[in-house]
C-alpha positions as CSV (number, residue, x, y, z in Angstrom):
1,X,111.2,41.7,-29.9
2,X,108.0,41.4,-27.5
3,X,108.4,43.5,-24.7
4,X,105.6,44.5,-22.3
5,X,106.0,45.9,-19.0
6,X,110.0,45.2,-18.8
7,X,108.6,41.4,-19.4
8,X,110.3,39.6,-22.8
9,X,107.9,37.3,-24.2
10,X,109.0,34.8,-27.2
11,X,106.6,34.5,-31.0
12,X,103.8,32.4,-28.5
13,X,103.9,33.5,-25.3
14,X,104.8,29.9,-23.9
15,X,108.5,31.8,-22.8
16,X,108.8,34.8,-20.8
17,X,111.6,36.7,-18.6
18,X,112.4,40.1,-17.0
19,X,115.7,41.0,-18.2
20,X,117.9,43.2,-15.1
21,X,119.3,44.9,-19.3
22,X,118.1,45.0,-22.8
23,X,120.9,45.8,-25.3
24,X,120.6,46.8,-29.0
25,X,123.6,47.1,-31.3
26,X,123.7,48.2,-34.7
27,X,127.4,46.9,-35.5
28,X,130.4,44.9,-34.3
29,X,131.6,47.5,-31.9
30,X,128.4,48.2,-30.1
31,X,128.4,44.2,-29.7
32,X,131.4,43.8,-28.6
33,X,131.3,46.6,-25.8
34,X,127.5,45.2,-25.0
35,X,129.5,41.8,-23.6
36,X,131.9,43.6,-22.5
37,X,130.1,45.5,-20.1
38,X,126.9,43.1,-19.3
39,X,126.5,41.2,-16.4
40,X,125.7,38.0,-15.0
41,X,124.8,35.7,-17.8
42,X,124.3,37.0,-21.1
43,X,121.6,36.0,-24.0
44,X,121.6,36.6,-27.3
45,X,117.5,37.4,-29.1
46,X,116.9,37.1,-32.4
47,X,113.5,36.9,-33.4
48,X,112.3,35.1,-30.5
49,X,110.4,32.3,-32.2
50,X,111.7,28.8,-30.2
51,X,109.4,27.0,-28.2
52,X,112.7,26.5,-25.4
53,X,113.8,29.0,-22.5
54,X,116.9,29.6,-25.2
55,X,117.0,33.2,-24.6
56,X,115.4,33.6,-21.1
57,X,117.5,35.4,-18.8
58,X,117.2,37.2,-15.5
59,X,120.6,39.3,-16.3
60,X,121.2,40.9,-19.8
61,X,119.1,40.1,-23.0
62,X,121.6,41.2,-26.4
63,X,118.5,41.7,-28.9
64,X,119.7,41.7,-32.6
65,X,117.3,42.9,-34.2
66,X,119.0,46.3,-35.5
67,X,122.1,43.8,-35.9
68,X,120.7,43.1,-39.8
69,X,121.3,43.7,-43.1
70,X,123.6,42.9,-45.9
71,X,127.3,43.7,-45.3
72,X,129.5,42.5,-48.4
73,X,129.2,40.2,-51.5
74,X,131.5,39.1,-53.4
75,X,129.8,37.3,-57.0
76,X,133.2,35.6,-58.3
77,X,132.7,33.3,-54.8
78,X,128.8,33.6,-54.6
79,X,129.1,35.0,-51.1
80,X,127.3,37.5,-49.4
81,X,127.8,38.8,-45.4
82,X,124.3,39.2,-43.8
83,X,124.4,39.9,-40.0
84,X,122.7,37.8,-37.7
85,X,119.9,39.5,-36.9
86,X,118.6,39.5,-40.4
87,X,115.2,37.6,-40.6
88,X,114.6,35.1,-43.5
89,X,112.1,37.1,-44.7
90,X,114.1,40.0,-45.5
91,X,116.9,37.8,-47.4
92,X,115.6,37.4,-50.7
93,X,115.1,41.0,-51.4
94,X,119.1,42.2,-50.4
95,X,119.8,39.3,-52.7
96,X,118.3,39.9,-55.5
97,X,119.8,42.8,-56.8
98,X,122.7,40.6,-57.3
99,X,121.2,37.8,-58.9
100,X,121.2,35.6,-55.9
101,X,118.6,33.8,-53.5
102,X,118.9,31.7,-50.9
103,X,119.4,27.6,-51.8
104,X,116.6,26.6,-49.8
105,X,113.9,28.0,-47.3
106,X,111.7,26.0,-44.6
107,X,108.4,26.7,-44.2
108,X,108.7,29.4,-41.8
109,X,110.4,32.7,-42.6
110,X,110.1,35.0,-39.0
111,X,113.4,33.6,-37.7
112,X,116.7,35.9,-37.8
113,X,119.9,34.3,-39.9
114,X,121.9,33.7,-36.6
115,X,118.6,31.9,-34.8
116,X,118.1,29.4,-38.0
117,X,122.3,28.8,-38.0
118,X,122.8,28.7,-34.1
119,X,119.7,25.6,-33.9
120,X,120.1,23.8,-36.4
121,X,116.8,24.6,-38.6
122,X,116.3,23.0,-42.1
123,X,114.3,23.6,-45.5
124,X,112.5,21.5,-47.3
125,X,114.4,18.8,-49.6
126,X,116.0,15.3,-48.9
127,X,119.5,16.6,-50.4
128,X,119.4,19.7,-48.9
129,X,121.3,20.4,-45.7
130,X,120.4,22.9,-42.6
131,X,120.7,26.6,-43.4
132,X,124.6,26.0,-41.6
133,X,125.0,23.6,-44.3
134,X,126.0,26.8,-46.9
135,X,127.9,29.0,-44.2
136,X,131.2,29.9,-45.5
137,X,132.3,31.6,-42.8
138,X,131.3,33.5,-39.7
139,X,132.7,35.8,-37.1
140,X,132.3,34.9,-33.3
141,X,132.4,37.4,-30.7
142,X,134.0,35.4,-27.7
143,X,132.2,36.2,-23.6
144,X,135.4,38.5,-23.2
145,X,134.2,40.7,-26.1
């Protein structure tokens, strides 16, 4: 996250804000109580590299960047839980270990899981779908928390 002066900037500078909060949690439960408790309208950071005023806000920026990291697999379904702030770049080596990789990866690796799932962002390949083309499942946290 680009922060300067209390200013968020996104990856090129073209999008900035002055978030009134700036929230950081590690887990479900400091996310959850982060919505819980924020106010006005609420946007969720992940890397910070779209070109679009996606995650400007006035009122309270929810920055996942500690929100990362590999939570479960299971190798009889070929499924691993990654958090949503994980960046791309840091998939391949929690994989690894368990003989897995990723199916397909676009050209740029400096987005976080939830960012590339949450717009939409493809790979490379004609039969290859977007990266929410090979999501299982996922766990939303509703505005209520």
């Amino acid at each position: 996250m680009k922060m300067v002066g209390g200013t968020w900037s996104n990856w090129s500078g073209g999008v900035s804000c002055k978030p009134r909060a700036v929230i950081s949690p590690k887990d479900d439960v400091e996310l959850a109580a982060a919505v819980r408790k924020a106010e006005g309208r609420v946007r969720v950071l992940g890397s910070g590299h779209s070109f679009t005023p996606l995650n400007a806000t006035d009122d309270t920026l929810i920055d996942l960047s500690s929100f990362a990291g590999l939570k479960g697999c299971d190798p009889e379904r070929e499924v691993a839980t990654i958090a949503a702030g994980t960046p791309l770049w840091g998939i391949g080596s929690l994989l690894h270990p368990m003989g897995f990789a990723l199916k397909n990866m676009g050209d740029i690796d400096r987005q976080t899981l939830g960012g590339v799932v949450g717009t939409g962002t493809h790979g490379t390949g004609r039969t290859l779908g977007s990266f929410s083309a090979d999501v299982a499942s996922f766990r939303l946290l509703l505005a209520n928390g």
